[in-house]
C-alpha positions as CSV (number, residue, x, y, z in Angstrom):
1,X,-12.4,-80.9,69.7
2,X,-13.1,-77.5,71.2
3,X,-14.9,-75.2,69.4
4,X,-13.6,-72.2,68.0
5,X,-15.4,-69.0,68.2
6,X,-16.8,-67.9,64.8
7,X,-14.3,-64.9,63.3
8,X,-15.6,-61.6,63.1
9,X,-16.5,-60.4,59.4
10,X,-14.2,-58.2,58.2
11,X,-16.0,-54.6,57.1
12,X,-13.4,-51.8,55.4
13,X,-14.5,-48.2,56.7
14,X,-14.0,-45.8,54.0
15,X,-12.0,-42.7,54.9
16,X,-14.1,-39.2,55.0
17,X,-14.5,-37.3,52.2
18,X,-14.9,-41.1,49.7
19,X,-14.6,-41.2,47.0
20,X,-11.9,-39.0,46.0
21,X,-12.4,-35.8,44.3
22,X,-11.6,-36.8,41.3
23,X,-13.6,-40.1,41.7
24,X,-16.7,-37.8,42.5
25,X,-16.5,-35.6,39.2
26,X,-16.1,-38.7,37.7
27,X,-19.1,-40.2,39.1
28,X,-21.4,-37.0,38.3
29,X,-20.3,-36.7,34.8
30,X,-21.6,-40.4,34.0
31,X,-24.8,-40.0,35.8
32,X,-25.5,-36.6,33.9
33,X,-24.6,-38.1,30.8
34,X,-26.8,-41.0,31.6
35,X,-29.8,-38.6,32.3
36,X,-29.3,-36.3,29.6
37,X,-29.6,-39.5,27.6
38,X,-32.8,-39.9,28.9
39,X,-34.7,-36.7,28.4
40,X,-36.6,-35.4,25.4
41,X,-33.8,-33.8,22.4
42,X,-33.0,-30.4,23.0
43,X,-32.8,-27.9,20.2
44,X,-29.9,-26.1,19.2
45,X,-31.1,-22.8,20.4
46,X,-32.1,-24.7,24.2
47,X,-29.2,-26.2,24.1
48,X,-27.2,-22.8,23.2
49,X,-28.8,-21.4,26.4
50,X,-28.5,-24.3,28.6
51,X,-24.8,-23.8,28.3
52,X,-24.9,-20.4,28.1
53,X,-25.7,-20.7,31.8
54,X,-22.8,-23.3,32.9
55,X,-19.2,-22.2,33.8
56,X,-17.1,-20.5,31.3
57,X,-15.5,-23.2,29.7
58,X,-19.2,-24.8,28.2
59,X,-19.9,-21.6,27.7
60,X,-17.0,-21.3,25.1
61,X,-18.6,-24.6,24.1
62,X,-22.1,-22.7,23.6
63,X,-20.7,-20.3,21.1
64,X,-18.3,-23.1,19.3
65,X,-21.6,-25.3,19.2
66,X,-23.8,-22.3,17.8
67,X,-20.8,-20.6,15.1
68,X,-21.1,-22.3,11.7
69,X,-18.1,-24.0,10.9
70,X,-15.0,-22.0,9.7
71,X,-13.9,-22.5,5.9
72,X,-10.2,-23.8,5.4
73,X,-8.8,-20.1,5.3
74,X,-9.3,-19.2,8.4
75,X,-9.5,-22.2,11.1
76,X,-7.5,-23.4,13.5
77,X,-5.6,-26.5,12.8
78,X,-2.2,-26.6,14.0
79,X,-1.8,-25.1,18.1
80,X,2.5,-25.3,17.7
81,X,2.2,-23.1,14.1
82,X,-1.4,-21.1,14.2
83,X,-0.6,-19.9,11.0
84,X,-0.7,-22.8,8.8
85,X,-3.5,-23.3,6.7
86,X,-4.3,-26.8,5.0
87,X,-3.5,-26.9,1.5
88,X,-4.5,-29.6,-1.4
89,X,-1.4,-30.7,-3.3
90,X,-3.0,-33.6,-4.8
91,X,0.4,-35.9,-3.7
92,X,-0.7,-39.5,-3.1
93,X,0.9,-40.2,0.2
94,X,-0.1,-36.3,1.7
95,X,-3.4,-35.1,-0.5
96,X,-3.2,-32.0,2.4
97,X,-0.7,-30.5,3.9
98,X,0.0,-27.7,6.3
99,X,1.5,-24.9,5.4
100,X,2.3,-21.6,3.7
101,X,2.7,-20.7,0.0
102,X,5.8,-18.9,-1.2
103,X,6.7,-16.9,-4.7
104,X,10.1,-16.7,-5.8
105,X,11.7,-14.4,-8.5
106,X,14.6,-15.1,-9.8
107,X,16.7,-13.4,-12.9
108,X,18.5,-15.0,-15.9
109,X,21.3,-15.8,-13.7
110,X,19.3,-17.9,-11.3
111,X,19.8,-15.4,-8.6
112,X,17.0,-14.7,-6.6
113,X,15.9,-11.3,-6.7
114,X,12.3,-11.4,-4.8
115,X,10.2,-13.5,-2.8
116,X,7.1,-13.4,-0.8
117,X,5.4,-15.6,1.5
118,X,1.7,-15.7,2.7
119,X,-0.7,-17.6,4.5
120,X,-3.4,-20.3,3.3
121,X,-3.2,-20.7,-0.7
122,X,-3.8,-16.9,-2.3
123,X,-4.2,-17.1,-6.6
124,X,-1.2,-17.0,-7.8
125,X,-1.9,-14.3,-10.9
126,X,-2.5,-10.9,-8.0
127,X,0.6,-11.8,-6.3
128,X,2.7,-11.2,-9.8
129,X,2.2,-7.5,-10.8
130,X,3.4,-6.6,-6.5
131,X,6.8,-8.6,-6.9
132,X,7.7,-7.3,-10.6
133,X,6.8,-3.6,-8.5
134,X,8.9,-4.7,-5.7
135,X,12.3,-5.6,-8.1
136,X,12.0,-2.5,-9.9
137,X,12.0,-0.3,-6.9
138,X,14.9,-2.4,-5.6
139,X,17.3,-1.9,-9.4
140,X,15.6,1.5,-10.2
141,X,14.8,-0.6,-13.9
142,X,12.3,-2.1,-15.0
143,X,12.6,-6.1,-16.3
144,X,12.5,-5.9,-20.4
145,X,10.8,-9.7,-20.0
146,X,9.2,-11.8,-17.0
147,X,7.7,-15.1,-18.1
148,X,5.6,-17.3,-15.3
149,X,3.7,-20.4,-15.5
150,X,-0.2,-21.0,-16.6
151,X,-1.7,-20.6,-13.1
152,X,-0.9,-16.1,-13.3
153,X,-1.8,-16.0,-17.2
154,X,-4.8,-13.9,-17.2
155,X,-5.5,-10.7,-19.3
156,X,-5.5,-8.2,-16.4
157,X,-2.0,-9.2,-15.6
158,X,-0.5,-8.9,-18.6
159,X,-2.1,-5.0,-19.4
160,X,-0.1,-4.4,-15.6
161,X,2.8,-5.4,-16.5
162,X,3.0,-3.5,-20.3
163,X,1.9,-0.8,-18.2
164,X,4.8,-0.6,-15.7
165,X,7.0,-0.9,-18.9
166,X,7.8,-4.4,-18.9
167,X,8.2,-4.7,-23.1
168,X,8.2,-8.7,-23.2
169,X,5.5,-10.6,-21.5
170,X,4.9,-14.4,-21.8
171,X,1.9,-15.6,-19.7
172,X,0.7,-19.0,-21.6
173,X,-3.2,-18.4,-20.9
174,X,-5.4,-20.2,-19.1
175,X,-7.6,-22.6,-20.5
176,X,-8.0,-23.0,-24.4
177,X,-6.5,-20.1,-26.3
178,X,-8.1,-19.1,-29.5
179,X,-6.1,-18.6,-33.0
180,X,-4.4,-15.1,-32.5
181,X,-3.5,-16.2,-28.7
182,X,-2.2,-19.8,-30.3
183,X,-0.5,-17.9,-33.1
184,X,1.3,-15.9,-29.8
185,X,2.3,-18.6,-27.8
186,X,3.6,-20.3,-30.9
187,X,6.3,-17.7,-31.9
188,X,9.9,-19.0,-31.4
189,X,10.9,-15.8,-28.9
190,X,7.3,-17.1,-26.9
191,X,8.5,-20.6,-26.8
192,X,12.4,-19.8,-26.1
193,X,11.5,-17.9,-22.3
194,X,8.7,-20.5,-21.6
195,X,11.3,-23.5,-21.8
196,X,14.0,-21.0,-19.9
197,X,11.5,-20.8,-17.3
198,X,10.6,-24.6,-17.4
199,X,14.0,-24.3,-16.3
200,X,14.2,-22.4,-13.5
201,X,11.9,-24.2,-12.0
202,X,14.2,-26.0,-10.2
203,X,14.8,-22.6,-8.3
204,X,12.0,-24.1,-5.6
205,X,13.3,-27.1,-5.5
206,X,16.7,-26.1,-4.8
207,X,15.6,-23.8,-1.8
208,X,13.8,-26.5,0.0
209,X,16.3,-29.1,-0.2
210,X,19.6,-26.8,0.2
211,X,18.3,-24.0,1.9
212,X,15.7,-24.8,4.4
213,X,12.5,-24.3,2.6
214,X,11.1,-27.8,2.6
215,X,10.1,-26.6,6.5
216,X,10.4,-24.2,8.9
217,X,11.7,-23.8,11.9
218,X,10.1,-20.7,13.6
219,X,6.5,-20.6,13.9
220,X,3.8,-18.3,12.7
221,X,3.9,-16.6,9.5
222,X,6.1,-14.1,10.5
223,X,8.8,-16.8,11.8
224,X,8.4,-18.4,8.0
225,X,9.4,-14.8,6.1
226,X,12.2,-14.8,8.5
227,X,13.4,-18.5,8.0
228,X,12.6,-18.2,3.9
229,X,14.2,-14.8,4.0
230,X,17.8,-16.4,5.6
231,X,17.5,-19.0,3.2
232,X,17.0,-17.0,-0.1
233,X,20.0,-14.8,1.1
234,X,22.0,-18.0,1.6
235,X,21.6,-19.0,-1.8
236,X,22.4,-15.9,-3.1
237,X,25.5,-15.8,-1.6
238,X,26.6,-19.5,-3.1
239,X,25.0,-18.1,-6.4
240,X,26.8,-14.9,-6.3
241,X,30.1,-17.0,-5.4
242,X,30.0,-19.4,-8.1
243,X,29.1,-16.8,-11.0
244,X,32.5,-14.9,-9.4
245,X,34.5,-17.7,-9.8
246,X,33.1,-18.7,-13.5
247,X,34.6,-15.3,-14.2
């Protein structure tokens, strides 16, 4: 049989400029991570200036690395709605949300007659004495009652409000009241507005299924006063309505 001659060994010439770009930053980022991994531990103030002298974006890194870590007031944790701040509700399914925390004052007639939104999760008791200010520039009269739940019933508040000229004010008191405050909060005119304001509480609830309050769509916390705003102003009107037509 004749002989064949042997075939030639086939050898792939890489293009110039292999590996890709992308292939080479790539490559250099594993072995530098491989050779970091090898030398002696930095400390955090070497490392600080080791990155203080690489491009901007590990600079950034630098100062991130070296800043003590922000509380849950003021950091960062949604990019689509900056403004949100995480709150603990305590719900099983969603311990924390993201969100903002709204007030809402309404009158004996379940119309709505103030509200306020602000970021992260402010006491509840300094945000009272503002809002009963706010209605009573709005009707040129003062409120002869306002009634709120345990979280604003502290001392200070009350005095504010008596001295604005509020005559009625039931606040049930935080933590364990002693015998004149018990004899108080057991009176029957106490215990009549703290069960019409059990009530109300259904005010909230309303808003956010009905009228857009459960979220909001416009971010930031100015884009939430405007969406809350067109929602309280919606119920209003169906409020308004109905109490026309009960006449």
């Amino acid at each position: 049989m004749p002989k064949w001659p042997p075939l030639p060994r086939l050898r792939s010439k890489k293009p110039v400029g292999w590996p890709p770009t992308h292939d080479a930053h790539c490559a250099s980022s594993v072995m530098v991570h491989r050779e970091s991994s090898q030398q002696s531990p930095m400390t955090s103030s070497s490392r600080h200036q080791e990155l203080s002298k690489s491009p901007p974006r590990l600079a950034n890194l630098a100062n991130v690395l070296q800043a003590p870590p922000p509380d849950g007031a003021t950091r960062l944790v949604s990019l689509h709605d900056p403004d949100a701040r995480p709150i603990r509700k305590g719900h099983l399914g969603k311990p924390v949300e993201f969100r903002y925390k709204a007030q809402v004052v309404d009158n004996e007639d379940g119309v709505v007659v103030d509200h306020n939104v602000e970021m992260g999760n402010p006491p509840d008791a300094p945000m009272l004495v503002p809002a009963i200010e706010r209605v009573a520039a709005r009707a040129n009269k003062v409120p002869m009652a306002v009634t709120a739940d345990r979280g604003y019933g502290e001392t200070g508040v009350e005095d504010a409000l008596r001295a604005l000229g509020v005559v009625t004010v039931v606040l049930p008191t935080k933590g364990k009241p002693n015998a004149s405050r018990r004899a108080i909060e057991q009176n029957l005119a106490f215990q009549r507005l703290v069960k019409w304001r059990t009530g109300s509480e259904g005010r909230i609830s309303c808003l956010k299924r009905d009228f857009g309050w459960n979220r909001t769509q416009i971010d930031g916390l100015k884009g939430a006063r405007i969406w809350c705003g067109q929602g309280v102003f919606n119920h209003n009107l169906v409020k308004i309505a109905a109490l026309i037509d009960a006449k």
